[in-house]
C-alpha positions in Angstrom: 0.0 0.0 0.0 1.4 3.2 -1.0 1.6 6.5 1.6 0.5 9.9 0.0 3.6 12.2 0.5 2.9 15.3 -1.6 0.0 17.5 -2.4 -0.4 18.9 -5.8 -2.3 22.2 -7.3 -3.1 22.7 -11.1 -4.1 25.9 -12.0 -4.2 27.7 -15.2 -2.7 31.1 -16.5 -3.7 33.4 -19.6 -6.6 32.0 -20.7 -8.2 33.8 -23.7 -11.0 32.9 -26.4 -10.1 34.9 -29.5 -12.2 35.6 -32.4 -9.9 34.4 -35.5 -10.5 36.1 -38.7 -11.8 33.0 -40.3 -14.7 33.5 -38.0 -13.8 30.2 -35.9 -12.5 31.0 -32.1 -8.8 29.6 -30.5 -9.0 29.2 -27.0 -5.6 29.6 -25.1 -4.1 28.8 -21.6 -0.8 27.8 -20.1 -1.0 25.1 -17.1 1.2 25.0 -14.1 1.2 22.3 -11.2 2.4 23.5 -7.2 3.9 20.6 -5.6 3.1 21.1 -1.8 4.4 18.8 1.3 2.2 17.6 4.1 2.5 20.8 6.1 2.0 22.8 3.6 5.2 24.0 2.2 5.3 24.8 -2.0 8.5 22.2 -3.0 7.9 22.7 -6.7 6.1 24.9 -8.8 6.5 23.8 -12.4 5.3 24.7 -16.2 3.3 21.6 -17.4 1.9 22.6 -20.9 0.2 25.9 -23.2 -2.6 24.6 -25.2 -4.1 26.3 -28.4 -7.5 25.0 -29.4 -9.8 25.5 -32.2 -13.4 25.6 -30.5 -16.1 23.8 -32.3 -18.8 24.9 -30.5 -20.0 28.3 -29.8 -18.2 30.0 -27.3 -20.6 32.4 -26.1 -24.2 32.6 -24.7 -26.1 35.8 -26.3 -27.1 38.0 -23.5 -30.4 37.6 -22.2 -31.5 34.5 -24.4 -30.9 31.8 -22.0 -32.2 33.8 -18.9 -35.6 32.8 -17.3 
């Protein structure tokens, strides 16, 4: 049986939906990961990828149209 002996955060950095000029939207983020011990204490903080995406599916609810 194995012990748990580090605590780990992922978070995410610069995300952005952009309009393209094709009409089509890239979504963009970088991700990082904080390694923690058992009290507490950040060990590592490290870079663990930056996506680009093409979204294919709307990336925006008009205002008002889903509302009750």
């Amino acid at each position: 049986m194995s012990k748990t002996i580090y605590e780990y955060e992922v978070y995410e950095k610069e995300h952005k939906i952009q309009l393209e000029f094709w009409g089509g939207y890239i979504r963009h983020n970088i991700l990082y990961r904080n390694k923690y011990d058992l009290e507490g204490n950040l060990i590592d903080h490290e870079h663990i990828t930056e996506n680009y995406a093409i979204m294919m599916y709307a990336s925006f609810l008009e205002e008002g149209r889903y509302n009750n």
